[in-house]
Backbone as JSON, one array per atom type, in Angstrom:
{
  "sequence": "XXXXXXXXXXXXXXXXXXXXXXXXXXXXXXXXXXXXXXXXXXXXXXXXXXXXXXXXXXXXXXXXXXXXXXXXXXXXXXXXXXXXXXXXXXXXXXXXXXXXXXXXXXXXXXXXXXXXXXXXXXXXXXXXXXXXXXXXXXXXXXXXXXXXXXXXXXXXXXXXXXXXXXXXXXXXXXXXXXXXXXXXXXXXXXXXXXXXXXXXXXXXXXXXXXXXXXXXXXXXXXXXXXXXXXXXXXXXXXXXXXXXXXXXXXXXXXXXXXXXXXXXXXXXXXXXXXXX",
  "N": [[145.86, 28.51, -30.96], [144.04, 25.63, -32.21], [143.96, 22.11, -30.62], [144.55, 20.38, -32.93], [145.99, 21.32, -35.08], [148.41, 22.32, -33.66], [149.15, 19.81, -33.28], [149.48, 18.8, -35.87], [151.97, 20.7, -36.57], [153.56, 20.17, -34.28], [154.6, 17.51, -35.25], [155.08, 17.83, -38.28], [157.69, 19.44, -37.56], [159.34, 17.61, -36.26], [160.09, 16.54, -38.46], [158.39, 14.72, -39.61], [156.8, 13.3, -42.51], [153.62, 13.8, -44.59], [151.88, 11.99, -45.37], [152.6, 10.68, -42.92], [151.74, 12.2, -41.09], [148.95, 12.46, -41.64], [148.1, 9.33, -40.89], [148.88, 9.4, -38.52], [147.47, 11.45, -37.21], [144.54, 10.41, -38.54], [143.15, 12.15, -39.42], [141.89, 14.3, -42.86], [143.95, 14.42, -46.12], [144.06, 16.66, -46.85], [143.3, 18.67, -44.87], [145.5, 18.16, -42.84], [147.09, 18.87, -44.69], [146.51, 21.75, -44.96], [147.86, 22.93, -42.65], [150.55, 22.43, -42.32], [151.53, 23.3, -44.77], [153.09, 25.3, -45.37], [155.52, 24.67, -44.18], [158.49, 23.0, -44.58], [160.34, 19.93, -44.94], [163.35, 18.63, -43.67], [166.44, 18.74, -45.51], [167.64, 16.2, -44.8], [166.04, 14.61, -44.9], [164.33, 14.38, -46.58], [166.44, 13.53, -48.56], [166.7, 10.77, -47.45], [163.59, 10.02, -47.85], [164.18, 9.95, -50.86], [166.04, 8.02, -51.11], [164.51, 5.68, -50.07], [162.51, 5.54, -51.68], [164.16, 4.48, -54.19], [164.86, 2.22, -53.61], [162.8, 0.92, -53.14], [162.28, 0.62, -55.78], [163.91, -1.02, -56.94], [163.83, -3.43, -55.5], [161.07, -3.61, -56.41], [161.47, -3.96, -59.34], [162.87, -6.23, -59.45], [161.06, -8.07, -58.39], [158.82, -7.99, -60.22], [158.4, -9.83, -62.58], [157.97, -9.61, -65.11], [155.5, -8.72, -65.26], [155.75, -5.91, -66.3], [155.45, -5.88, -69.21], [152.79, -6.72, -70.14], [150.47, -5.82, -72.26], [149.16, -3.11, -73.43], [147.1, -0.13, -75.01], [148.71, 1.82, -77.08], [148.26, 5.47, -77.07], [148.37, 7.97, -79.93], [146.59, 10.38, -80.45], [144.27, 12.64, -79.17], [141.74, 12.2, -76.92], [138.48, 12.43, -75.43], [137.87, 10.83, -72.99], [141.02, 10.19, -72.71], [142.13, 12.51, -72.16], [140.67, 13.4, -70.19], [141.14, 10.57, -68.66], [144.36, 11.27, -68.02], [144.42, 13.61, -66.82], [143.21, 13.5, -64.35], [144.9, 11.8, -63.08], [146.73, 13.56, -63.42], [145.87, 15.17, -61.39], [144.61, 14.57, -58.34], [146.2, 11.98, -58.39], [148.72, 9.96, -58.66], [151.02, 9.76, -60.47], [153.78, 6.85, -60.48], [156.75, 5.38, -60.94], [156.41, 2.7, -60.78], [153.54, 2.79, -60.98], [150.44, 3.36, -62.05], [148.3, 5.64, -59.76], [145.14, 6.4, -58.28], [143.54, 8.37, -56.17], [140.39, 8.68, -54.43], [137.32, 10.05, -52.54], [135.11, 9.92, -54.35], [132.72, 7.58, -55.33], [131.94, 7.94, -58.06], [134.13, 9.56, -59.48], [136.05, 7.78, -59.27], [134.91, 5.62, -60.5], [134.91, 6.95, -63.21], [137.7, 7.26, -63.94], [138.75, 4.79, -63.72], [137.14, 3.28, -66.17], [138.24, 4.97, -68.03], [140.32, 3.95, -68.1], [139.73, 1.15, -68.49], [140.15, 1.5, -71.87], [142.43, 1.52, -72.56], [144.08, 0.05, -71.11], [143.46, -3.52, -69.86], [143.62, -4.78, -67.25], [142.57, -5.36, -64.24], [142.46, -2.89, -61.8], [144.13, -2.8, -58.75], [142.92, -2.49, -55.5], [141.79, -0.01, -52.61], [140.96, 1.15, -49.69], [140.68, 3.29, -47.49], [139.99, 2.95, -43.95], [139.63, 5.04, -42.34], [139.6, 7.56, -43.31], [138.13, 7.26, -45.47], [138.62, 7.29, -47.93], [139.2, 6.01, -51.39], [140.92, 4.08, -53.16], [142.59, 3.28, -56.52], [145.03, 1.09, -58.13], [147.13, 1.26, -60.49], [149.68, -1.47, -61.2], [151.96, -1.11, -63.69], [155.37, -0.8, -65.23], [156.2, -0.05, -67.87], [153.91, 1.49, -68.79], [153.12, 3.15, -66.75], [155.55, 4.66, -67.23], [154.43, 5.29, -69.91], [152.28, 6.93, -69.28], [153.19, 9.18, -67.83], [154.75, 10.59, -70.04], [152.6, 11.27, -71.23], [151.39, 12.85, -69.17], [153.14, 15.06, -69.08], [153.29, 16.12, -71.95], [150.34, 16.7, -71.9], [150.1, 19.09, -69.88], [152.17, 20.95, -71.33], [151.49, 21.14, -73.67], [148.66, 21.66, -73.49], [147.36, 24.25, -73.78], [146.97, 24.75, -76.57], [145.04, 22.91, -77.35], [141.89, 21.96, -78.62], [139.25, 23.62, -77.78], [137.06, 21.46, -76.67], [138.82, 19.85, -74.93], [140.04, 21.31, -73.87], [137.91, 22.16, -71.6], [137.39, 19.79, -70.89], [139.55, 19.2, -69.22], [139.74, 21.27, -67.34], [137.85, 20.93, -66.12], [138.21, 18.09, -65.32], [140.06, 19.22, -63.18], [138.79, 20.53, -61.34], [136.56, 18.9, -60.32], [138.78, 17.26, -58.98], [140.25, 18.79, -57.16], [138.9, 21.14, -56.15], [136.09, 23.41, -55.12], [133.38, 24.67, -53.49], [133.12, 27.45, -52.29], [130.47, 29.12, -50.94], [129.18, 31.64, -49.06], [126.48, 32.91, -48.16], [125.6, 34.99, -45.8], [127.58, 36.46, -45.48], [128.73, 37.15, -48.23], [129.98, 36.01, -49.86], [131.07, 33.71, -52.67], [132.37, 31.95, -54.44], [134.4, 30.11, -56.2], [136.64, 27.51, -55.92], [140.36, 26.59, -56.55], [142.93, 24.01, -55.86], [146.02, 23.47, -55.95], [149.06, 22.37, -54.87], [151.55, 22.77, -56.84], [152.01, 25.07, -58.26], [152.92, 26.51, -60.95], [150.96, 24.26, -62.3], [148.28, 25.8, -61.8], [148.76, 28.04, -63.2], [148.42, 27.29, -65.71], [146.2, 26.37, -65.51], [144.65, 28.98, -65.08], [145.42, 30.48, -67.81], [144.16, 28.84, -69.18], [141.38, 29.19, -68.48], [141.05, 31.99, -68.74], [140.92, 31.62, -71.7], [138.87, 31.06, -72.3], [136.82, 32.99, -71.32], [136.64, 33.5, -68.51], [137.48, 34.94, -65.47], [140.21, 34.82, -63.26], [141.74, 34.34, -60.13], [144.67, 33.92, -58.61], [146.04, 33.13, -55.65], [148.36, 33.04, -53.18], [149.49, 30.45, -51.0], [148.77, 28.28, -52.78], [146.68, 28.63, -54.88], [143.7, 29.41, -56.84], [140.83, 31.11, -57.61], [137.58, 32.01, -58.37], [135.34, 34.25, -58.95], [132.39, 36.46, -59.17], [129.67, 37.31, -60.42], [129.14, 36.9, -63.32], [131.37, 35.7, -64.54], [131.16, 33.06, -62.81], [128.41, 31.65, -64.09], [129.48, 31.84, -66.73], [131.24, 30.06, -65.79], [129.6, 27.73, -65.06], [128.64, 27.13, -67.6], [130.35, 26.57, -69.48], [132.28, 24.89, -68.23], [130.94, 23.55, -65.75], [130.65, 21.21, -62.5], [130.97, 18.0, -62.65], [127.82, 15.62, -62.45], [127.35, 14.42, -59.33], [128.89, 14.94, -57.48], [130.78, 15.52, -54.67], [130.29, 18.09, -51.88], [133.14, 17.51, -48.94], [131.53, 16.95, -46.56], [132.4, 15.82, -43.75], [134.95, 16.83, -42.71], [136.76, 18.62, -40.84], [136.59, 21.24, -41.12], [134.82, 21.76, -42.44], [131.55, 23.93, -43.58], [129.54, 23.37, -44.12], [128.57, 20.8, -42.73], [127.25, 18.86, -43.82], [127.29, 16.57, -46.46], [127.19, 17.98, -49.55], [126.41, 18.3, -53.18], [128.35, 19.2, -55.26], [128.03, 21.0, -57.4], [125.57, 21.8, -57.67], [125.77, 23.67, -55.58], [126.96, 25.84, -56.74], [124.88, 26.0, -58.52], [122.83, 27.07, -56.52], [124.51, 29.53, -55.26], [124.71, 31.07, -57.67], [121.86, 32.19, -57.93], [121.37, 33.4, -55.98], [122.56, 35.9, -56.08], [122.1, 39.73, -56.01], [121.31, 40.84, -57.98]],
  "CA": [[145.81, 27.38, -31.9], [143.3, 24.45, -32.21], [144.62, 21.29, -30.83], [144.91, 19.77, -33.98], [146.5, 22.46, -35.57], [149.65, 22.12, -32.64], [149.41, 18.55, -33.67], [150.3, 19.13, -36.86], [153.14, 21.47, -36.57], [154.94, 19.85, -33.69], [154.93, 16.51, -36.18], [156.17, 18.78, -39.32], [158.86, 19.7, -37.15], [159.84, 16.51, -36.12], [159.91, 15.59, -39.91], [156.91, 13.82, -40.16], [155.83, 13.37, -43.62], [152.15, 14.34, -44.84], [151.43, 10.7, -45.21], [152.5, 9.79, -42.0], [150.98, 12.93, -40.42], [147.5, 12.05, -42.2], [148.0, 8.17, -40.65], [148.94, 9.15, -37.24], [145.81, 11.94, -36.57], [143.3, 10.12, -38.8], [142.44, 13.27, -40.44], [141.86, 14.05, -44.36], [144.96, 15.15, -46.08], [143.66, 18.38, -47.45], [143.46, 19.26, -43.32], [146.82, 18.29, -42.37], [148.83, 19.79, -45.48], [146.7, 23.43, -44.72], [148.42, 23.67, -41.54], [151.76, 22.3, -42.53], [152.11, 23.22, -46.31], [154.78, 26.16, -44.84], [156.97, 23.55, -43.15], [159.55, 22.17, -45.58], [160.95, 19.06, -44.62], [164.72, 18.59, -43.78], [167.25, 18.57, -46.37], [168.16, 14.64, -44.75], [164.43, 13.46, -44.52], [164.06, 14.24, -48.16], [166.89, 12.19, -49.23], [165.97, 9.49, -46.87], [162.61, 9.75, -49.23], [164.92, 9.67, -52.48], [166.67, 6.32, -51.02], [164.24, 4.28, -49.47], [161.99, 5.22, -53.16], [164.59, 3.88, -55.23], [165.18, 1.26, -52.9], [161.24, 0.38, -53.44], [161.85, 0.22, -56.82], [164.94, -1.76, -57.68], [162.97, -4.47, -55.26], [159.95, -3.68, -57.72], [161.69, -4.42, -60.4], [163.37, -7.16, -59.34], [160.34, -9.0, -58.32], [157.79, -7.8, -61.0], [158.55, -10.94, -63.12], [157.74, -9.39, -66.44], [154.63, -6.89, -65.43], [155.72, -4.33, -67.17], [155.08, -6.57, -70.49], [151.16, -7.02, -70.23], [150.26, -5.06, -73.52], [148.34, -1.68, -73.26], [147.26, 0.89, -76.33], [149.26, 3.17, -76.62], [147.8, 6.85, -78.31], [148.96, 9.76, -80.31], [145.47, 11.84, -80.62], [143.61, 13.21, -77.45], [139.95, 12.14, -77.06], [137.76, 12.76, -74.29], [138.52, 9.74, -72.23], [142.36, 10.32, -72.37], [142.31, 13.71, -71.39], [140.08, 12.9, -68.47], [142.37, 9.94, -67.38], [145.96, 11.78, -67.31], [144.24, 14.96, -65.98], [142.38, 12.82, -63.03], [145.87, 11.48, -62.63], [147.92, 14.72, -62.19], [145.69, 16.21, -60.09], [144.34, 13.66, -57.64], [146.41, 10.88, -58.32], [149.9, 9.73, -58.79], [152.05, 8.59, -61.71], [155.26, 6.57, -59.96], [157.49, 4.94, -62.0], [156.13, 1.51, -60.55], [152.63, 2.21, -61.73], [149.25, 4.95, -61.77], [147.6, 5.43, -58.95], [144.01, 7.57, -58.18], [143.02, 8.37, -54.64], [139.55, 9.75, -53.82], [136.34, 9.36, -51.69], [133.75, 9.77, -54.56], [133.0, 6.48, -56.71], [131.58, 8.98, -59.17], [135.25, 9.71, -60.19], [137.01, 6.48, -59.11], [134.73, 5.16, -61.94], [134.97, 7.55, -64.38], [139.04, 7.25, -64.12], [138.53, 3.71, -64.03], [136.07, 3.37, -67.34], [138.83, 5.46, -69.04], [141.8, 3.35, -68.16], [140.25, 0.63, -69.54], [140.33, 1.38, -73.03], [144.07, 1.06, -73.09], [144.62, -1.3, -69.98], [142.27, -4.33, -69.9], [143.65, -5.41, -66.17], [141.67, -4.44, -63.29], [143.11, -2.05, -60.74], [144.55, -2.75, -56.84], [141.84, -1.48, -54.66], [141.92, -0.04, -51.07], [140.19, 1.73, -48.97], [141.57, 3.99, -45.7], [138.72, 2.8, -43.37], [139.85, 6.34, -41.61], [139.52, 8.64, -44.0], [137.08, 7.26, -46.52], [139.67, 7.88, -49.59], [139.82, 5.17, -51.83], [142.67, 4.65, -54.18], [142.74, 2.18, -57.29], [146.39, 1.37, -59.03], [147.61, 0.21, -61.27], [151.19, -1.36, -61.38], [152.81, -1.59, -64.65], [155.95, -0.2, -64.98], [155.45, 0.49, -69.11], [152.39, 1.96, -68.72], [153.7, 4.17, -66.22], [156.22, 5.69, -68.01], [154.16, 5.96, -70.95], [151.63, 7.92, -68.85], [153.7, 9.88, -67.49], [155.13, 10.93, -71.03], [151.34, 11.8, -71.71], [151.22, 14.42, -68.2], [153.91, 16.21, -69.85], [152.7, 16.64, -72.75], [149.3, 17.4, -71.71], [150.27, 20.26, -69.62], [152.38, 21.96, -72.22], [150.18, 21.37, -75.49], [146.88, 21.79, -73.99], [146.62, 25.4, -74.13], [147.23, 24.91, -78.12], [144.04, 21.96, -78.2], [140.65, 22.25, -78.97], [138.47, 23.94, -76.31], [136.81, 20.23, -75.39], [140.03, 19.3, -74.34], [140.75, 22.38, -72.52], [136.95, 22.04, -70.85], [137.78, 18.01, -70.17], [140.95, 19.61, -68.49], [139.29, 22.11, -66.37], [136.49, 19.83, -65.04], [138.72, 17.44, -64.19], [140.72, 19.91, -62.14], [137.67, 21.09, -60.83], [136.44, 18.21, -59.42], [139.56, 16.95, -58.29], [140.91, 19.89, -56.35], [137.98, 22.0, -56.38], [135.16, 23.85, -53.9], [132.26, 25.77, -53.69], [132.77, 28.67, -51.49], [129.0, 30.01, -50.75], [128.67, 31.46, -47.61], [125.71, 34.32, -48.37], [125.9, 35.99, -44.95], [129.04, 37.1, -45.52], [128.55, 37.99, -49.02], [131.17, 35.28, -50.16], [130.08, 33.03, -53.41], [133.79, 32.0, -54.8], [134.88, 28.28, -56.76], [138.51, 27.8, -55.33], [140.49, 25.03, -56.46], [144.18, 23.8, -54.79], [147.08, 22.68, -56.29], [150.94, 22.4, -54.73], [152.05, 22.57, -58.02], [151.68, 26.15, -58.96], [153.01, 25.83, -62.22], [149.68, 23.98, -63.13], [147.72, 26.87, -61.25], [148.9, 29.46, -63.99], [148.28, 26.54, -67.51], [144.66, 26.43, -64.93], [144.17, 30.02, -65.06], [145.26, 30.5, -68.74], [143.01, 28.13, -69.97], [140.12, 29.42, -68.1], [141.1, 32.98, -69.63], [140.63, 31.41, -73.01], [137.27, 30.93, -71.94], [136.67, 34.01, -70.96], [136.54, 33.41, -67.25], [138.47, 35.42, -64.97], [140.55, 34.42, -62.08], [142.81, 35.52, -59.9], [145.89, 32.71, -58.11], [146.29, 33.24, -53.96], [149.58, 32.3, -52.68], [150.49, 29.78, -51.52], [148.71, 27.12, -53.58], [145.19, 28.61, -54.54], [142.96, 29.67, -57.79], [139.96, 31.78, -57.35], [136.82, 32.46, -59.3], [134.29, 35.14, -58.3], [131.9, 37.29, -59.86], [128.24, 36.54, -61.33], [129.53, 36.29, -64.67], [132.1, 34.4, -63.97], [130.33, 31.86, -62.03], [128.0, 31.82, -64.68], [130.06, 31.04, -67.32], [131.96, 28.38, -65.86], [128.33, 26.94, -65.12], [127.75, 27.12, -68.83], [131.31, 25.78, -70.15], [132.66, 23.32, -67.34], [130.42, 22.92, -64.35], [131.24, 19.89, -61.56], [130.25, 17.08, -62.72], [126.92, 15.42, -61.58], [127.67, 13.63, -58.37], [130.69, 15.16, -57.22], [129.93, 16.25, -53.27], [131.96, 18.26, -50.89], [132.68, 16.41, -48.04], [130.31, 17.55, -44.96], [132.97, 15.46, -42.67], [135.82, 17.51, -42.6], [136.64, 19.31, -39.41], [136.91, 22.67, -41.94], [133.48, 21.86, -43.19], [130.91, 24.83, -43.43], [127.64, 23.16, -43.82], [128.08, 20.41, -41.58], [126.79, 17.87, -44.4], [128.05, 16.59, -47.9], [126.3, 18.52, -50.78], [126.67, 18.62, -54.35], [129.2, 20.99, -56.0], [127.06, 21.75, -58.98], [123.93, 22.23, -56.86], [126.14, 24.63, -54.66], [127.41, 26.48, -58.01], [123.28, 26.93, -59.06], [122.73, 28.07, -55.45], [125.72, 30.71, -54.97], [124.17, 32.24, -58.57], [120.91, 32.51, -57.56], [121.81, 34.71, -54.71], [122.98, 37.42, -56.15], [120.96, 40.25, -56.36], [121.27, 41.29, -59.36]],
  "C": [[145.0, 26.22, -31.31], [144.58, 23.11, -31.65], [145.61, 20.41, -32.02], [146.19, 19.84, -35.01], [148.27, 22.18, -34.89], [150.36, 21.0, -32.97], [150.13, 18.35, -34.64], [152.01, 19.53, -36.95], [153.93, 20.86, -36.28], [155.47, 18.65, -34.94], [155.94, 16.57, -37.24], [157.57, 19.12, -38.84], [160.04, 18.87, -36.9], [160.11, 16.12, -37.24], [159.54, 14.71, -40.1], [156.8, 13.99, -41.58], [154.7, 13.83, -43.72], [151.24, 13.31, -44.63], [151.41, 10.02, -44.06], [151.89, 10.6, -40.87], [149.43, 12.63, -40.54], [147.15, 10.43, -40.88], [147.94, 8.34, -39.13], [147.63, 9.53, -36.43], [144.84, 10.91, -37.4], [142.61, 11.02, -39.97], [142.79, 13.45, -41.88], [143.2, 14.96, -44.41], [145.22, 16.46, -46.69], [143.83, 19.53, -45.75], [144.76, 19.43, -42.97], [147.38, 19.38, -43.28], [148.46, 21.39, -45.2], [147.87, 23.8, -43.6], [150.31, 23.72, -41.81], [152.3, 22.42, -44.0], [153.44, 24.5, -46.41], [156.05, 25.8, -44.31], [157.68, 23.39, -43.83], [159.92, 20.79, -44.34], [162.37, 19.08, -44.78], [165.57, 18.15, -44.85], [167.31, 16.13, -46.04], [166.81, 14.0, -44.92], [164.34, 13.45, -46.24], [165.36, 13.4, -48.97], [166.73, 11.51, -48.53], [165.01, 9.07, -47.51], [162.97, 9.6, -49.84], [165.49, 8.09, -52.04], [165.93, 5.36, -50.93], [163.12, 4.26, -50.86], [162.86, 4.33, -53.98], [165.23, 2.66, -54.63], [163.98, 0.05, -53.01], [161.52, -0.48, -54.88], [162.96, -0.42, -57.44], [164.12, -3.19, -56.64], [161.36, -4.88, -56.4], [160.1, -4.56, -58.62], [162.23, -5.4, -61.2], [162.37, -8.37, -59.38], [158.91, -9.13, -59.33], [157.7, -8.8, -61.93], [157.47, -10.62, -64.56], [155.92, -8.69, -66.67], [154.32, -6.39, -66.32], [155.34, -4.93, -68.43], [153.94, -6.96, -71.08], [151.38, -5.55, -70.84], [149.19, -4.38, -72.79], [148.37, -1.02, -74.9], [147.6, 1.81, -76.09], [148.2, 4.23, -77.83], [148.22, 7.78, -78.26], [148.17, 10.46, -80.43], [144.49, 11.1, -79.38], [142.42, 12.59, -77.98], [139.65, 12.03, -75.21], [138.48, 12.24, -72.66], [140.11, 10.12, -72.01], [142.52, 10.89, -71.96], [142.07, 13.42, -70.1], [140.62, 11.64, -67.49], [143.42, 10.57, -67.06], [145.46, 12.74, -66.66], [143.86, 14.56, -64.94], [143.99, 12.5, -62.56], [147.0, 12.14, -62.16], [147.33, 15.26, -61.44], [145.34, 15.4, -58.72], [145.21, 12.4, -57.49], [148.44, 11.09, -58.6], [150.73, 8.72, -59.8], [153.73, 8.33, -61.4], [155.18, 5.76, -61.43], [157.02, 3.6, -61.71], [154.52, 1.07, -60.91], [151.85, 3.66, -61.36], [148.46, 4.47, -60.28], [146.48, 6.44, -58.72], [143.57, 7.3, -56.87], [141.7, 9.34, -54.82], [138.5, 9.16, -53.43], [135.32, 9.24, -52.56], [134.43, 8.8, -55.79], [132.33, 6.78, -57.47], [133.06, 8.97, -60.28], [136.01, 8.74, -60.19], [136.16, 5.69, -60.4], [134.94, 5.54, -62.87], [136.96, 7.41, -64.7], [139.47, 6.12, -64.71], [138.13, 3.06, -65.8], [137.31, 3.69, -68.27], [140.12, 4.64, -69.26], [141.42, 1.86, -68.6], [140.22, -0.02, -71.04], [141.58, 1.8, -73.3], [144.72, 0.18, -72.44], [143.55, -1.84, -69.89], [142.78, -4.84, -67.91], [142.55, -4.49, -65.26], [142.92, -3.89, -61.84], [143.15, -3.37, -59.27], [143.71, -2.18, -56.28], [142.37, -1.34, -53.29], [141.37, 0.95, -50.69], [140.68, 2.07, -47.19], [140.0, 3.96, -45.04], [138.49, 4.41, -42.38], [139.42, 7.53, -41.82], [138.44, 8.56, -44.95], [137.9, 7.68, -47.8], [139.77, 6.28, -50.23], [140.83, 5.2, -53.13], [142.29, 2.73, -55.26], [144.4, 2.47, -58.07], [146.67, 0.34, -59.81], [148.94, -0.23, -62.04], [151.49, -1.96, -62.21], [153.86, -0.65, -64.88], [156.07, 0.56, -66.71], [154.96, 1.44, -69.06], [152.4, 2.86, -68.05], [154.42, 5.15, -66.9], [155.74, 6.24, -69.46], [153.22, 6.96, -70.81], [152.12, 9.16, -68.45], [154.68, 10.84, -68.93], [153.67, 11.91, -71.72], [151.04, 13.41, -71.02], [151.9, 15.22, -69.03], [153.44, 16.89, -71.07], [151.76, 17.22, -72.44], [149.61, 18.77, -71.12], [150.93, 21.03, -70.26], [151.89, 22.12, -73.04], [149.23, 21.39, -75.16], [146.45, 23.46, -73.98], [146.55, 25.67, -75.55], [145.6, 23.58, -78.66], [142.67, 22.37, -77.8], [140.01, 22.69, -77.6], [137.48, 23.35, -75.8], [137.27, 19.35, -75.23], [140.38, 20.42, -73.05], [139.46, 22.46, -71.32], [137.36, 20.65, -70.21], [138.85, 18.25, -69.01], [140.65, 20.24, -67.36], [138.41, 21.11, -65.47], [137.53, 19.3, -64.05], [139.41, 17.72, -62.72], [139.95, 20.17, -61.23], [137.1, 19.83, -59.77], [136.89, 17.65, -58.64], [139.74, 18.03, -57.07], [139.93, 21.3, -56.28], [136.81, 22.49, -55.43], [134.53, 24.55, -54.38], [132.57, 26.29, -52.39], [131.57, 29.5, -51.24], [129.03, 29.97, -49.83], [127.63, 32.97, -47.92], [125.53, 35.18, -47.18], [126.78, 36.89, -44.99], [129.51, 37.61, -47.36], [129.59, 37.36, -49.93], [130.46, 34.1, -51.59], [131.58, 33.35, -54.37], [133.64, 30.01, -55.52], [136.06, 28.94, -56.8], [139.1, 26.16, -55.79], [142.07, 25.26, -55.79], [144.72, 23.17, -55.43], [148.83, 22.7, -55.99], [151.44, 22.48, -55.72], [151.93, 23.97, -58.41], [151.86, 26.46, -60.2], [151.55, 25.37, -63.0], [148.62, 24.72, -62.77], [147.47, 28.07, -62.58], [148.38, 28.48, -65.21], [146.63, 26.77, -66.39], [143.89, 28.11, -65.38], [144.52, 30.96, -66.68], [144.07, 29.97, -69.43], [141.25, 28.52, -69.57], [139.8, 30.61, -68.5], [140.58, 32.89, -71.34], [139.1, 31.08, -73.18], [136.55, 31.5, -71.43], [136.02, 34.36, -69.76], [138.03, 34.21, -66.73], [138.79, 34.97, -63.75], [141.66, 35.14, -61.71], [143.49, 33.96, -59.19], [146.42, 33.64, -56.59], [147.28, 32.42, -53.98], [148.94, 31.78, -51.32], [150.01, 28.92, -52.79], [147.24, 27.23, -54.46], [144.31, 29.36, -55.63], [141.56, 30.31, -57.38], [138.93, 32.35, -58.02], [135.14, 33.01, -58.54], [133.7, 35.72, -59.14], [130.73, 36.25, -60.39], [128.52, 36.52, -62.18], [130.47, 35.49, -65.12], [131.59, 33.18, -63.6], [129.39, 31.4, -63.08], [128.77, 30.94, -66.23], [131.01, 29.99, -67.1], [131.18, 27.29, -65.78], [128.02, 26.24, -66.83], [129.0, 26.1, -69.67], [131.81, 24.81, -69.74], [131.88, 23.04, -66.52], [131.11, 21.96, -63.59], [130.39, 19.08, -62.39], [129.82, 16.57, -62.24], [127.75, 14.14, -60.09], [128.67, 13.57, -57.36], [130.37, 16.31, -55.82], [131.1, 16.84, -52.58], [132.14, 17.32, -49.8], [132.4, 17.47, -46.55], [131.67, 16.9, -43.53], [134.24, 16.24, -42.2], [135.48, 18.71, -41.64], [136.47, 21.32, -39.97], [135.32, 23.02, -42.6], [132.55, 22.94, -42.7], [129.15, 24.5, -43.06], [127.69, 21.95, -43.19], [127.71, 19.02, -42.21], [127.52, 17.97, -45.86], [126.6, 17.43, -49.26], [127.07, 18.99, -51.93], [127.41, 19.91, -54.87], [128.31, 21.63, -56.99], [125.84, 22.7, -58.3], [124.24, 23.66, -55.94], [125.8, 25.77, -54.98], [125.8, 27.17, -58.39], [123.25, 28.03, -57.93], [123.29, 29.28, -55.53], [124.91, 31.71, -56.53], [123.01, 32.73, -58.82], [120.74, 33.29, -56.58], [122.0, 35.95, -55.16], [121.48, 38.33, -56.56], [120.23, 41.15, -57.41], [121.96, 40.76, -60.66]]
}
């Protein structure tokens, strides 16, 4: 085992968190959770998390001094934009009960999340930036607005295999870019788009919906979606692609090429390879 790797573990063991494993090495948290996404955390550490949360949020809610009351639109029919905010938000981001939040390094998507949130919220987001990691995160705390988003995830993931198929494309992208890779390594004969989600559950509504689109995949335990084949590849080129601007990141100790390059551009590459 890699140093790092050791690093990890012993931490997990100790009942480190993910968050506080990420903070202590430095490293991105797609790195840490591979090594430790087999760990569980102790029955007591996880309610220690349940207390000192709702401990957060009765201080929240104490001191929010009427917050939650700055007006938002609410909506009952999907459009583009909506989709593409709650879906940016379950996969990348986080809907607490104290407000939304979106973490990521490209301001490709931190705008586009942005843009969408606000044609129903006029405030401007919390910004920050992990000078460590390069992740930035915008939020936005209303406690409303929260729970009415979070009324939206739900829905979305059970009614979108029943809505129009550019809702179920808006759906995929977003997944795609969120949690998403180009696998091309042509020595090795490898030319795969993998995406990642702890959630498995949204793995299988992922791999339905990409069936309905007559893409085939297959779902790797533990956490892991898989799309191979020149016609495959092919048609996800043709129905979702990455959207422009959306890079892997070259810095990551896992990284293949060493530099950041375009998912889309990968996606042409990898289907230009084949040899037939």
């Amino acid at each position: 085992m890699n140093g790092f790797k050791e690093i990890c573990i012993k931490l997990r063991k100790q009942d480190y968190t993910l968050p506080e494993i990420v903070k202590i090495t430095g490293r991105p948290k797609t790195s840490v959770h591979f090594h430790i996404r087999n760990i569980p955390l102790s029955r007591k550490k996880l309610i220690e998390i349940r207390e000192a949360s709702d401990k957060r949020m009765l201080l929240f809610s104490s001191n929010r001094k009427g917050r939650s009351e700055r007006s938002f639109i609410k909506f009952d029919r999907w459009d583009r934009s909506m989709v593409c905010l709650v879906s940016h938000l379950i996969f990348d981001g986080e809907i607490k009960q104290s407000g939304c939040i979106y973490n990521n390094r490209s301001d490709t998507l931190l705008a586009k999340v942005e843009a969408a949130m606000k044609k129903i919220y006029s405030f401007e987001p919390t910004r920050y930036i992990n000078n460590v990691t390069g992740v930035k995160r915008i939020s936005y705390f209303n406690v409303v607005l929260s729970v009415f988003i979070r009324e939206k995830a739900h829905e979305l993931i059970k009614e979108i295999g029943v809505y129009p198929v550019w809702a179920k494309v808006e759906f995929l992208r977003s997944f795609f870019d969120d949690e998403g890779c180009m696998d091309f390594r042509p020595k090795e004969n490898r030319r795969q788009i993998r995406g990642y989600q702890k959630d498995v559950s949204i793995l299988f509504v992922v791999q339905k919906l990409l069936s309905d689109l007559e893409i085939t995949s297959r779902i790797l335990k533990p956490n892991e979606i898989v799309i191979s084949g020149k016609e495959n590849l092919i048609r996800f080129r043709k129905t979702i692609d990455f959207s422009p601007g959306i890079y892997m990141n070259g810095n990551r100790t896992n990284s293949r090429w060493k530099k950041s390059l375009e998912k889309r551009i990968l996606l042409d590459e990898a289907i230009k390879s084949f040899r037939n």
